[in-house]
C-alpha positions as protocol buffer text, in pm:
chain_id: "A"
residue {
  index: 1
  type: UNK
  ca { x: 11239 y: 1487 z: 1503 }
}
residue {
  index: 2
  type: UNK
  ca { x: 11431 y: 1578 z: 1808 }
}
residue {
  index: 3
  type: UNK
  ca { x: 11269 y: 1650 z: 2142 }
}
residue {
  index: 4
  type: UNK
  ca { x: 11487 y: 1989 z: 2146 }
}
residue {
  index: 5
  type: UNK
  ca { x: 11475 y: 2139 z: 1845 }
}
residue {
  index: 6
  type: UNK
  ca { x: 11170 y: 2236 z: 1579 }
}
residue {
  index: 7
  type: UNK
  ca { x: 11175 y: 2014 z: 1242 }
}
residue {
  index: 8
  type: UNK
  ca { x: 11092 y: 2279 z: 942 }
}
residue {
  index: 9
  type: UNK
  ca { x: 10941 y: 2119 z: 632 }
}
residue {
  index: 10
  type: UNK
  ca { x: 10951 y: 2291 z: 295 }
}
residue {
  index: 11
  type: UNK
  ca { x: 10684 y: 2218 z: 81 }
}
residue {
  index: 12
  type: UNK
  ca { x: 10772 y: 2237 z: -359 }
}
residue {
  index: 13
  type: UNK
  ca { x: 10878 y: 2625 z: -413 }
}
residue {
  index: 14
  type: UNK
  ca { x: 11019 y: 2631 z: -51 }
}
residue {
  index: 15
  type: UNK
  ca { x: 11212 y: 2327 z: -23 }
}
residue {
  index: 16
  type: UNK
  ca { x: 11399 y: 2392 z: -385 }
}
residue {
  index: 17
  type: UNK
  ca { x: 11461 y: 2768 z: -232 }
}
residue {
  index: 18
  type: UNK
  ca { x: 11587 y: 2604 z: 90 }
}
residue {
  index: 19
  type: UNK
  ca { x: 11763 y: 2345 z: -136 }
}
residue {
  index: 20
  type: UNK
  ca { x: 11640 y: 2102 z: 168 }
}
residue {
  index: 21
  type: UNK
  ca { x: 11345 y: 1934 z: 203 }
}
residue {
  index: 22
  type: UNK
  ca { x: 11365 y: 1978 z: 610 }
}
residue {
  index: 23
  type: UNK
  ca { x: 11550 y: 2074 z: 870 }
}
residue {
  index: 24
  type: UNK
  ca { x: 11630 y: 2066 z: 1251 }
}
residue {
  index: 25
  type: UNK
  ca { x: 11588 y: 2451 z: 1380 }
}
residue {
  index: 26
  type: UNK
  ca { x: 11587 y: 2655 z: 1759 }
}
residue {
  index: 27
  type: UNK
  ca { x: 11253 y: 2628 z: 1901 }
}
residue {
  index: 28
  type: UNK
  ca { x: 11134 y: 3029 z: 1947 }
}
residue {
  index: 29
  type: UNK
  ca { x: 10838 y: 3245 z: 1767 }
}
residue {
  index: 30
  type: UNK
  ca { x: 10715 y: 3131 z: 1417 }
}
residue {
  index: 31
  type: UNK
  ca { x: 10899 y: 3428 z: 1293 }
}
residue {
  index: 32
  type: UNK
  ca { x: 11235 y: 3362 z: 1459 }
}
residue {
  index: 33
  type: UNK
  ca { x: 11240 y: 3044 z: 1337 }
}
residue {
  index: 34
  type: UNK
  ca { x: 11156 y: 3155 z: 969 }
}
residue {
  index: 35
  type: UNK
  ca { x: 11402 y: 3417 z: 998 }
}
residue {
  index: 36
  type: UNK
  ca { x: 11693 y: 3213 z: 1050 }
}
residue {
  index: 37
  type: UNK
  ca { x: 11563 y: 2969 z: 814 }
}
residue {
  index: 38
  type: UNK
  ca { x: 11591 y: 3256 z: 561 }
}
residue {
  index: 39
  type: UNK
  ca { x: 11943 y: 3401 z: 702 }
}
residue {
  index: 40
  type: UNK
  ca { x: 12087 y: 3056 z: 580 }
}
residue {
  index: 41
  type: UNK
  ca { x: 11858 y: 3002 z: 274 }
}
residue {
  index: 42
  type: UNK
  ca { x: 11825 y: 3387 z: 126 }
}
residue {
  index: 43
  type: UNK
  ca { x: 11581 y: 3216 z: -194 }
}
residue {
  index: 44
  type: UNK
  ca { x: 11379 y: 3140 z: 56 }
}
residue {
  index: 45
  type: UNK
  ca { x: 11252 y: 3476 z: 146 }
}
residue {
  index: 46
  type: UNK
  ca { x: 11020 y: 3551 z: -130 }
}
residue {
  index: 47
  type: UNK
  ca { x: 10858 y: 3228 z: -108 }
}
residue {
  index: 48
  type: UNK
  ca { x: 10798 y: 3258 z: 270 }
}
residue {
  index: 49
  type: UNK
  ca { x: 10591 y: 3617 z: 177 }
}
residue {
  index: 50
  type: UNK
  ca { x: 10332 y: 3412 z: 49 }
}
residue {
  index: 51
  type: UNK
  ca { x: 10360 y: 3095 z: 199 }
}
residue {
  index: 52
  type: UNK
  ca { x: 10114 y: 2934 z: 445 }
}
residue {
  index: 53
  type: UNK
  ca { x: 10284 y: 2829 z: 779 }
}
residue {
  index: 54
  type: UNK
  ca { x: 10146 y: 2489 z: 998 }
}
residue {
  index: 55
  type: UNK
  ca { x: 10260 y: 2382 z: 1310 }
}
residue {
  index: 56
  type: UNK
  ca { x: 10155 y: 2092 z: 1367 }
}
residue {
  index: 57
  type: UNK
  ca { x: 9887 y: 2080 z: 1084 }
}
residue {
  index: 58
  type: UNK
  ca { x: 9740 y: 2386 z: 1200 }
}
residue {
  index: 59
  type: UNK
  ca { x: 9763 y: 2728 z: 1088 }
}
residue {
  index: 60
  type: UNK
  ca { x: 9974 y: 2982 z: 1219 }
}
residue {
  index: 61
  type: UNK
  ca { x: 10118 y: 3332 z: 1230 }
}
residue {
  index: 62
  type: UNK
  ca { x: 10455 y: 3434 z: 1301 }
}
residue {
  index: 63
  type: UNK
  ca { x: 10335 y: 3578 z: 1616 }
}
residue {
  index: 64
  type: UNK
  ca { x: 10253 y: 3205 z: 1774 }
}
residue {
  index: 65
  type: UNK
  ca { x: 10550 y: 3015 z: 1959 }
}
residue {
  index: 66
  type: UNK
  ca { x: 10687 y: 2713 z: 1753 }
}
residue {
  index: 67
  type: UNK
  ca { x: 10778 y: 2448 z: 2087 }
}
residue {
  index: 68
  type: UNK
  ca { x: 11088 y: 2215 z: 2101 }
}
residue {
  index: 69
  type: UNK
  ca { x: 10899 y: 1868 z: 1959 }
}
residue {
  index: 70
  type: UNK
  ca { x: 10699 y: 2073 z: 1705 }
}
residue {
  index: 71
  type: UNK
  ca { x: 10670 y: 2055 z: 1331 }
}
residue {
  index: 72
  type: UNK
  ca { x: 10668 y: 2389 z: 1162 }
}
residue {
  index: 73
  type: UNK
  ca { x: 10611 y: 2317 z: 767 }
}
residue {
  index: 74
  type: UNK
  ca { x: 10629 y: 2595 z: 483 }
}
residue {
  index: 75
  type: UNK
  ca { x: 10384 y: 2549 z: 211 }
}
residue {
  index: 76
  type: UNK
  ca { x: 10396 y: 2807 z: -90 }
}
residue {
  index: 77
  type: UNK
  ca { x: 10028 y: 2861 z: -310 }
}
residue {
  index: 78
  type: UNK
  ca { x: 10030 y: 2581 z: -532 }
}
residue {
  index: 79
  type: UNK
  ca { x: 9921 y: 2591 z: -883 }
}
residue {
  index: 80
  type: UNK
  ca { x: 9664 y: 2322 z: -1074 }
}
residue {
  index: 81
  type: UNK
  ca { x: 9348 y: 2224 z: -1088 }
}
């Protein structure tokens, strides 16, 4: 994880949309970040409508800054039981 970037982890759906399992990314808002996440990865766009977003293993809107250092990680409903 580099000191000047944001690492985004895909989680199942998201990282065989992505087709990556993470990712080195422009530090910025939650949803700049996801938005050129899904500019290069367009399969990723349905999954991040009903994805959960952490940074940093908390919850998060796309309204909240994502910091150089952080870990932003993209984790679609999962099914089971």
């Amino acid at each position: 994880m580099s000191q000047s970037t944001v690492t985004v982890r895909y989680w199942a759906a998201a990282r065989a949309a992505a087709t990556v399992a993470e990712e080195e990314r422009p530090p910025g808002k939650v949803s700049e970040v996801l938005s050129a996440a899904s500019a290069d990865h367009p399969d990723l766009v349905p999954v991040l409508a009903v994805a959960s977003i952490l940074l940093n293993g908390m919850a998060v809107t796309t309204d909240d800054n994502a910091p150089a250092g952080s870990l932003l990680e993209v984790l679609p409903p999962f099914a089971g039981g």
